[in-house]
N, C-alpha and C positions, 0 to 999 in steps of 0.2 A: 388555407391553401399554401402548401410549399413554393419558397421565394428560391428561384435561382440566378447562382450567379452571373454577372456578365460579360459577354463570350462565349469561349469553350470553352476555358481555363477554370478549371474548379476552384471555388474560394472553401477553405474552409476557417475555421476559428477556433484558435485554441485559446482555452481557457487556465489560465495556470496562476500559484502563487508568489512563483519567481522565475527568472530566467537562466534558472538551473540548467545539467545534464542531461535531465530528462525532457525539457521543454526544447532545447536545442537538438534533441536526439528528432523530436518528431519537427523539430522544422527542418532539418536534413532531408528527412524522412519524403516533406512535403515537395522539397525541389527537385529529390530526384523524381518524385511521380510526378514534376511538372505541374504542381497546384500551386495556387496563390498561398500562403499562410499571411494570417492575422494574428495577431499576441493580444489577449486581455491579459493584464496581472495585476495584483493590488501592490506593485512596489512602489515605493513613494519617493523615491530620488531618479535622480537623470537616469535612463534607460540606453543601454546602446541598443542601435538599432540592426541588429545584425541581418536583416532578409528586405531591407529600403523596406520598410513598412512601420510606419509609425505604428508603437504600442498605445493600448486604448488601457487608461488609467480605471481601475473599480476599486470598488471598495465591495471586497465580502462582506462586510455587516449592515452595508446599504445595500440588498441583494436587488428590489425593488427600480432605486433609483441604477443601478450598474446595467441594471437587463435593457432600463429603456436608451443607456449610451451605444449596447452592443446590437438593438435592433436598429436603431438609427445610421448606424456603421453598415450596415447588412446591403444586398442581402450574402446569404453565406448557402452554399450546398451542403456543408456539414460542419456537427461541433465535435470538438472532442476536448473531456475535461483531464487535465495533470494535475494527478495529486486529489483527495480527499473534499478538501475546501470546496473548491474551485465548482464541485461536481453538481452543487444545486445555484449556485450560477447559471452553469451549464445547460441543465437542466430548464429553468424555469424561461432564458433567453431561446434555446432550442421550441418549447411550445407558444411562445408568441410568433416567434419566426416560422413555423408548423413543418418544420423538419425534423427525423428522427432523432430522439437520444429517450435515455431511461425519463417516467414520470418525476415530477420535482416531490411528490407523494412518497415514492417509492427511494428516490435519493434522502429525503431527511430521515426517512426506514433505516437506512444503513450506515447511517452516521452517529443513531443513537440506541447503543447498547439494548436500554429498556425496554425500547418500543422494537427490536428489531426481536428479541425475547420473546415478546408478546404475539407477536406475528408466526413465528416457528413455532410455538407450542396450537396456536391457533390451527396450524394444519397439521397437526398429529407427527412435527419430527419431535427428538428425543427432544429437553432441552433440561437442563441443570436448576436445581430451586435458586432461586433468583431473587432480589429484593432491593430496592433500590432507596438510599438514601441522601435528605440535602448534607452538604460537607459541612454547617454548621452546626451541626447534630452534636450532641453526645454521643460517645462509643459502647456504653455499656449495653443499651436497650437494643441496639443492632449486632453488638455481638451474642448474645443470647439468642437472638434469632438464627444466627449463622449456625449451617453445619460444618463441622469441620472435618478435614482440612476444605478450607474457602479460599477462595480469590476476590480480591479487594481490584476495583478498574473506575478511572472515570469513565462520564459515558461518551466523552466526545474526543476524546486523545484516540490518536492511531498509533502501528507500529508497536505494539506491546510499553509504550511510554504511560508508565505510571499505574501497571498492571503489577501486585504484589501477592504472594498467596502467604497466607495464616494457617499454623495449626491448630493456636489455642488462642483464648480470652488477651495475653499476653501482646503475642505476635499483632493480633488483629490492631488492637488501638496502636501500637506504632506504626503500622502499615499503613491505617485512617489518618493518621495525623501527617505521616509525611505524605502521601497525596495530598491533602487538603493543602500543605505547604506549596507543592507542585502548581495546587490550582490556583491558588493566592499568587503567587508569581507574577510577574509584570510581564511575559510572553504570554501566559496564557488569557490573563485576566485581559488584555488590551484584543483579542478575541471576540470578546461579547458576547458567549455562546451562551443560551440557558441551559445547554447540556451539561458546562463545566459547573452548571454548581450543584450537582449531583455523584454518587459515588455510588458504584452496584457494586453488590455482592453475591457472588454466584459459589453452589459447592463448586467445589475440586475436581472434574473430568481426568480419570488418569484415561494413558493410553498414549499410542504414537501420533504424530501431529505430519498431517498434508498440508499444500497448497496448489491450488487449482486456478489456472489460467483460461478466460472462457469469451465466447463472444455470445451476445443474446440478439437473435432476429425474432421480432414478433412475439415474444416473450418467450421462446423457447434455447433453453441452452445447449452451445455446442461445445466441447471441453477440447482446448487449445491443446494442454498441457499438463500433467500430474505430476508433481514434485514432490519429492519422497525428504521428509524434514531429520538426517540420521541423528542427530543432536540430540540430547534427551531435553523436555523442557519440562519438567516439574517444579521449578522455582528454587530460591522462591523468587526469582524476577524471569523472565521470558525471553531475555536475549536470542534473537534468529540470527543462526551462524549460516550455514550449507544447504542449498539447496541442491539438491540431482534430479534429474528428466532422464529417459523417460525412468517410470516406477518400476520399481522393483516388484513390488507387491500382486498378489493371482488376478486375473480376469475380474473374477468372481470380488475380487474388494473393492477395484479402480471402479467397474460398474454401478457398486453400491456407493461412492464417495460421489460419483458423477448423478446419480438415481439423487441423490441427499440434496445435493448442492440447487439444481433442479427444482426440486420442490420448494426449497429456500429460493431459490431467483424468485418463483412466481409466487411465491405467499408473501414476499417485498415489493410485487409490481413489478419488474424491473423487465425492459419491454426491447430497449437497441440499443446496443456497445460495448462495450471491453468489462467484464469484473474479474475481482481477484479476490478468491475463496480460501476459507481458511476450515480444516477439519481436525478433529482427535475419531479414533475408532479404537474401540475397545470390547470387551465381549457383547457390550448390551449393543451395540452396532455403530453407524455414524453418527458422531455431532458435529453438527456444523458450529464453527465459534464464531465465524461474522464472514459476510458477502459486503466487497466493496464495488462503488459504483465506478469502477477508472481501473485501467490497466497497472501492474504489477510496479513497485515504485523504483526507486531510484535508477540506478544504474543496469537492474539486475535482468531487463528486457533483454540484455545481449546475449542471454543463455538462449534465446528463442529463433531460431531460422527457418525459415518454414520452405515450401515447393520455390524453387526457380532460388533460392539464397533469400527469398525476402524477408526481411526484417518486424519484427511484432508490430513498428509502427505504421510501418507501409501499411499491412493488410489492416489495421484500426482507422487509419487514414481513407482507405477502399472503402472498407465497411461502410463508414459514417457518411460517406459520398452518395449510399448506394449499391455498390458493385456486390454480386454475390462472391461471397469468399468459402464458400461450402468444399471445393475443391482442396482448398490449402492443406498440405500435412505438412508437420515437423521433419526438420530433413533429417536423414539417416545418423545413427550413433546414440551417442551420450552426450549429455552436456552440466557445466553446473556452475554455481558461485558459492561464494564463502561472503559475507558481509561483514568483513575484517574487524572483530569487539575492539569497544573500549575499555581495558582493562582497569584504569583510576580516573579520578578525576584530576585536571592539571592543565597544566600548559602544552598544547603539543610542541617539542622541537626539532624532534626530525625522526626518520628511521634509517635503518643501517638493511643492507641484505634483498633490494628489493631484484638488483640483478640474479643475485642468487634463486632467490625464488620465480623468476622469470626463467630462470634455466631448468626447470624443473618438468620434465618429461610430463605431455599434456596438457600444462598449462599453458592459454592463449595470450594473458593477459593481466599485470598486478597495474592496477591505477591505485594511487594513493589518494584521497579526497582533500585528506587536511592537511591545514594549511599552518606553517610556520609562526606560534605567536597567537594561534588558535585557543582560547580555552574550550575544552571538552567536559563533557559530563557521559560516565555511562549509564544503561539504565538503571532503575527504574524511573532518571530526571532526564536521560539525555534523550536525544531525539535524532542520533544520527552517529556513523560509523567512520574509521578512519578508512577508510576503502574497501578495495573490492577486489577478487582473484577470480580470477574465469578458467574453467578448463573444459577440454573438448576431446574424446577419447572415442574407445570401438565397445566400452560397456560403462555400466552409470560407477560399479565397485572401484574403475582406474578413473573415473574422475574426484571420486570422493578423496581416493588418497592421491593422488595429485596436489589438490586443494588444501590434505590437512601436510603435506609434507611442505607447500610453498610457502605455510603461514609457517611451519616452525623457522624457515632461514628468515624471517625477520625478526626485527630487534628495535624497540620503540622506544624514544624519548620523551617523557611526560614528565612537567617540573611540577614538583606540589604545589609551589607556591607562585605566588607572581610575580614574574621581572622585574628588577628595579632596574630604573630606567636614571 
């Protein structure tokens, strides 16, 4: 039986890894609609407490013992998870609590490569020959299996981190080995996943690459938003630069990417709340490359404004309350971001030019993320961008170039080596 909260005032709980951008975006979010928010996050030092609400300490690899802190906290009208992690937390406190969000079934579906693989071929979408290996393997007997050109991925890293594509015998065993380095790692390894100690191999999908914004009522999905990816991403690492809304692309393809996506929602379970889909199409038609259980990450929600000016996380906030959002469209125009690359690895020290490219016709908005003093890695080790550009125009062709003309007036500081101090 659904536990409501007490009052009028809607509780709901977010579930997040840190108390990033994105978790502060939707607790904005939560005050201007007048709801309570709650913070669970696994961070382990002093928390500020920015909405008078104490945060509820968890621990993602104690998924069990965290769910029974968050139903003891309750009750709550709705969850909603930030970020990847967070989402079978989410998930598995959501069904004790017996309020809506995706199955906890259907959440570890989409967090692992293999088994998300197995499930798409299982309902007759397209899907790539696929094989999945432990990272302490030898290279030889798996690359003989591989067709090339392949892609080398763990199965539990997000964001294209640690995703490498191979042509030959060669290529493959450096790309195995530096994943497996990746996964050895003291970030990843302190994790505990059993997904990280696996590596799939899947052939090569050429073709143009989407992203799909969507919400799921009752397991059926409704497609927010179609993002047209202009960047080419063939490898051999995956860096996502530019997104553009709406698509550029006929009737006739957005339908079939939405038809795809669809079918994947429900052959992963995935039953109420925000995912973010990822596609290639090429002549043999859609593949879907992975459906995640949580709204679109970082920063990049601000491309999204929907009926009345409201914000992605408003109406995910509604959603998960309850409230039918069926009505909501995307407001008028264009919109886009750029997910600012990291071009070496280094020390960040600063950038030069950001006014400039904030003068740049279209664009809304340059936020820089990093931080002075910062070391950076790009992919395929790093796991994050030095910012972000936003732009907002009357067609998607003037925000693309908006975006790639604001990146050229910057000028970035990265020291190879480390400061001495």
């Amino acid at each position: 039986m659904k536990q409501v909260g007490f009052g009028s005032k809607k509780r709901v709980l977010l579930v997040a890894a840190t108390t990033g951008y994105q978790t502060r975006m939707f607790a904005d979010a939560a005050l201007r609609l007048g709801f309570e928010a709650s913070l669970a996050t696994d961070r382990c030092h002093v928390l500020e407490d920015p909405w008078g609400d104490k945060a509820i300490a968890v621990r993602f690899e104690e998924p069990l013992a965290s769910r029974d802190l968050l139903v003891e906290a309750g009750p709550f009208d709705g969850i909603v998870a930030v970020a990847d992690r967070p989402a079978y937390l989410a998930a598995i406190t959501a069904e004790a609590l017996g309020i809506p969000f995706h199955p906890p079934a259907a959440v570890a579906a989409c967090r692992d490569k293999y088994l998300a693989r197995q499930r798409f071929r299982a309902a007759g979408l397209p899907v790539p020959d696929f094989f999945r290996v432990p990272v302490t393997a030898g290279t030889a007997d798996a690359a003989y299996r591989a067709r090339f050109p392949c892609v080398l991925k763990p199965l539990g890293l997000s964001g294209s981190r640690g995703v490498i594509r191979a042509n030959d015998t060669g290529e493959f065993a450096a790309a195995f080995a530096r994943i497996r380095t990746l996964l050895e790692g003291s970030d990843v390894a302190a994790l505990r996943e059993e997904n990280n100690r696996y590596i799939q191999v899947e052939r090569f999908i050429e073709g143009r690459e989407f992203a799909l914004e969507g919400l799921v009522t009752a397991g059926e999905l409704r497609a927010l938003a179609i993002f047209d990816k202009p960047d080419s991403l063939d490898g051999p690492f995956f860096e996502e630069t530019i997104y553009v809304t709406p698509s550029r692309e006929t009737t006739e393809l957005q339908s079939a990417l939405v038809g795809a996506i669809g079918k994947a929602v429900r052959a992963l379970g995935l039953t109420h709340g925000p995912v973010h889909a990822e596609a290639r199409v090429n002549h043999e038609g859609v593949w879907v490359l992975e459906v995640a259980a949580r709204p679109i990450g970082g920063l990049c929600a601000k491309t999204l404004r929907f009926s009345a000016d409201i914000a992605l996380e408003e109406l995910i906030l509604r959603h998960a309350v309850g409230e039918d959002m069926a009505s909501m469209r995307l407001r008028g125009g264009a919109s886009g971001v750029m997910m600012i690359p990291i071009p070496k690895a280094g020390i960040y020290e600063g950038v030069d030019g950001v006014e400039a490219a904030a003068r740049v016709p279209d664009v809304a908005e340059v936020t820089i993320t990093a931080k002075e003093g910062q070391r950076i890695l790009p992919l395929p080790e790093g796991a994050s961008y030095l910012g972000f550009i936003f732009a907002r125009a009357d067609s998607p062709e003037r925000v693309e170039r908006a975006l790639r003309n604001a990146h050229a007036c910057l000028r970035f500081e990265i020291a190879t080596t480390l400061p001495v101090f």
